[in-house]
N, C-alpha and C positions, 0 to 999 in steps of 0.2 A: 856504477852498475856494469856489469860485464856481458859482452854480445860473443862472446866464443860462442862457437858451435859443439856444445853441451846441456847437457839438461839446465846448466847454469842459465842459458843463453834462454833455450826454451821458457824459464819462467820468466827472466827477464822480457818476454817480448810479450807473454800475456799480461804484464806488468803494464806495458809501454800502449796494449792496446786499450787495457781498462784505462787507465787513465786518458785517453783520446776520447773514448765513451763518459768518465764520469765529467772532466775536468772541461772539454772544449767546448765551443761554444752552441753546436749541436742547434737542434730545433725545438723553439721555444713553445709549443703548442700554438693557438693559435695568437701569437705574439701582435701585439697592439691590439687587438678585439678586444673590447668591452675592459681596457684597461680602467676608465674610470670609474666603472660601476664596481671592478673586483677590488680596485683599491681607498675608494672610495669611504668606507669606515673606517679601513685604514690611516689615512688621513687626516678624518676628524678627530681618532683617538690621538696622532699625533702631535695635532696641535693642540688639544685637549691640553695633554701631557706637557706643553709647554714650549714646541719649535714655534717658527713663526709660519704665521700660514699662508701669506704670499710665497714664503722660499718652499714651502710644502707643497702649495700647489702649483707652481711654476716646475718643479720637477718631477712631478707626478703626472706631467703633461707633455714633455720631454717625448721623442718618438723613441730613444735609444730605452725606455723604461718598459719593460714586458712582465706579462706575467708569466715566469719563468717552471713551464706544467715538466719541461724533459728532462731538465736537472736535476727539479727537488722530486718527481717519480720515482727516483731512483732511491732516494730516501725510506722509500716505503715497500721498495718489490727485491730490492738486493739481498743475499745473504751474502756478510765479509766474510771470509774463509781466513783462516789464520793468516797473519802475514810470513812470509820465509824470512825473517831480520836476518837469517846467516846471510842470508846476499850481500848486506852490508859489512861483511867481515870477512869476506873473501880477499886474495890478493890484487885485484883487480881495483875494489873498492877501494883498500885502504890506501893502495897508491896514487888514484884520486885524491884521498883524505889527506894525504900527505902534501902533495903539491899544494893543493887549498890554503894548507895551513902554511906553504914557504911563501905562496903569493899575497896571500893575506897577515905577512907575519906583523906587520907594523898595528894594525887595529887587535888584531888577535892578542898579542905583548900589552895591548894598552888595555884594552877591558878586562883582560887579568890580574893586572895591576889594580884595575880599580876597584874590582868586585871581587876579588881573591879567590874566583873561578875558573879551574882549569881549562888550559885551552882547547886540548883534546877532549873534552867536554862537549866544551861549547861545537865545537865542529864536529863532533862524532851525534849532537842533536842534529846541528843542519843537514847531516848524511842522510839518516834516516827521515827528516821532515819532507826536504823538500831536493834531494841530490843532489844538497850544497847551492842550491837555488838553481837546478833545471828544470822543476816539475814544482811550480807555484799554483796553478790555475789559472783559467784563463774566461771563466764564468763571471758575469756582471755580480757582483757582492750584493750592491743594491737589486736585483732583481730577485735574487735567491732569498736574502732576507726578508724581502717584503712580500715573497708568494707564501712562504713557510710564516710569516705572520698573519696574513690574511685568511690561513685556515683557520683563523680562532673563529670568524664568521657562519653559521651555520650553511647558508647560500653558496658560500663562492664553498665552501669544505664539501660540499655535494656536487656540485660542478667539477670538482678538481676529481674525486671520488671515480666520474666516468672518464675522465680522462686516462686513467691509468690501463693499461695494456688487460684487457679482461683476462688473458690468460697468465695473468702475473698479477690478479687485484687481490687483494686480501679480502678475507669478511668484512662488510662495511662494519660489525661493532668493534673488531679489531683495529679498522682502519681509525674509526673516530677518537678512539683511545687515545693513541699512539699521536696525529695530527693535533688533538687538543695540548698534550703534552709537548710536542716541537714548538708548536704554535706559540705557546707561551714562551718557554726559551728564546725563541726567535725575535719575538716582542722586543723583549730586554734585547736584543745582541743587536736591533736593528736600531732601537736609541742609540747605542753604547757607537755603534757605526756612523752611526749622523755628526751623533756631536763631537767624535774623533775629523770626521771629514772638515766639516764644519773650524772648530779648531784649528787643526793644521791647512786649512785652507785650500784644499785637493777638492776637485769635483767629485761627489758622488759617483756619478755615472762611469765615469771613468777607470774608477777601482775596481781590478780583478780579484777573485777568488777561488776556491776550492767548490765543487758542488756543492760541499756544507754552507761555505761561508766565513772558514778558513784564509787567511791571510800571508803572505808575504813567506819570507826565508823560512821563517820560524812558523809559520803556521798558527798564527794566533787569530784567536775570535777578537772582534771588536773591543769587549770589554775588558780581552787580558790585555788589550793594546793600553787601552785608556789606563790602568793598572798600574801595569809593569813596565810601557812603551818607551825606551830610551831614545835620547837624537844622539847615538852613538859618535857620526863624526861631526858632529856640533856644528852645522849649517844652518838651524835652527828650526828643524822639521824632525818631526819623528816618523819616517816613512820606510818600513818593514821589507820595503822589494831592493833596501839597499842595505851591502852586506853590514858594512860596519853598526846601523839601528839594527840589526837581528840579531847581534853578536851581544850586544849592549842590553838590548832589552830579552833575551836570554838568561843574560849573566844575571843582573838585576831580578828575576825572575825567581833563579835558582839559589839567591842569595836571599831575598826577602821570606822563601819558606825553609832557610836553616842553614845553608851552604857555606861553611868556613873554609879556609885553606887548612890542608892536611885533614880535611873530614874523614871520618872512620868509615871504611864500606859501608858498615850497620847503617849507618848515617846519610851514606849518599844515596844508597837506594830509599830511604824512604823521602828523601827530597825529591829524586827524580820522578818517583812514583806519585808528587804533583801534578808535573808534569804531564803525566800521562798515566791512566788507572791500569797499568799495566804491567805486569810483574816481567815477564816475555820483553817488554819494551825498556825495562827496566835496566835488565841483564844484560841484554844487548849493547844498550850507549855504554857499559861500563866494558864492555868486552872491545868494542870498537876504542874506547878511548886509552883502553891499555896496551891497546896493538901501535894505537897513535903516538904513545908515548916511550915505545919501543926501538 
């Protein structure tokens, strides 16, 4: 990203402050109140579904677990505005991208090798994901996923309902629409997160995210982790906030929906567009990766 003093600069810093707003750790509504009444169904669907329900309810009791009303608000009162992806293709950026890719060159060489995915690839996603991992998130995972689950609830999804800033609330039939839909997704992604945890042996609580619930270098949801998740420098953890597992479980990624060496444009863009339903986003990692390769 670039801070000249340019309009360059200018967007980058309302860049730099959304993100302070979406991604930090901010104020969690009324954080520890009536945690166990709001996740309380939650819970039992949990272990319903098959965790165990001492470790359920042992962290579900945890003081660091909130129900997290400032993060996922945002969810529901924000409009995204296109992103400017030329930022990322700027001179400034790609000589970030470049150094990356000298510092990182020994992991970078080897998941290429393994997954016959370009490197400049692989790094021209991590540019745009997460700034080569300086803008990961910094929002409790488990508290995002399990508020945005618990809207499947009719109670706590009316309670969450006034929380929201009135001058930025939606019509409650819109709102219920839109919450029953996250809710469910979030359902799925907050198993997919457990037993990712759980597995690899990482507390919960301790995992940061994205406001969404976005993950690590690469930005993965829980379940592309459990997926696609590589332990890139074979430590024997698959853990997304270290470059080498983002680089790996990337490639992997990009490989398992079609990606050969020498792929045809035609080709790479509809893989990348996997990746991301984005045409825009599309264009981009391939413009960054051929400046990279330049």
């Amino acid at each position: 990203m670039s801070f000249r003093a340019s309009t360059k600069n200018k967007i980058q810093i309302v860049i730099v402050i959304l993100a302070a707003i979406l991604l930090g750790p901010g104020y969690s509504g009324a954080a520890g109140e009536n945690n166990t009444a709001r996740f309380d169904l939650l819970q039992k669907q949990l272990i319903k579904d098959g965790f165990d329900s001492e470790k359920i309810q042992a962290l579900y009791e945890r003081p660091e677990v909130n129900f997290e009303t400032d993060g996922v608000t945002v969810l529901f009162t924000y409009s995204e505005a296109k992103l400017d992806y030329d930022q990322f293709s700027n001179d400034w950026s790609i000589g970030q991208a470049k150094k990356y890719m000298q510092d990182h060159k020994k992991d970078l060489e080897r998941t290429e090798k393994s997954y016959g995915v370009d490197k400049s690839v692989i790094t021209a996603i991590l540019l745009v994901e997460s700034g080569l991992g300086r803008t990961v998130g910094t929002r409790s995972a488990l508290n995002t996923l399990s508020t945005l689950a618990a809207l499947r609830y009719p109670d706590v999804r009316s309670e969450f309902y006034t929380m929201i800033p009135q001058a930025k609330r939606p019509a409650r039939r819109e709102f219920v629409k839109s919450a029953k839909k996250k809710s469910k997704w979030a359902y799925a992604e907050l198993k997919a997160f457990l037993k990712y945890a759980y597995q690899q042996g990482f507390d919960p609580v301790e995992i940061s995210g994205s406001f969404a619930g976005a993950m690590g270098l690469a930005q993965f949801m829980p379940s592309s982790i459990l997926a696609y998740g590589k332990d890139g420098d074979n430590d024997g953890t698959i853990d997304l906030h270290t470059h080498a597992d983002s680089m790996a479980s990337i490639a992997n990624y990009l490989k398992r929906h079609g990606w050969r060496s020498g792929i045809s444009r035609k080709k790479a863009e509809k893989v990348i567009y996997h990746y991301n339903h984005s045409e825009y986003y599309v264009n981009a990692i391939l413009k960054i990766a051929s400046r990279l390769q330049s």
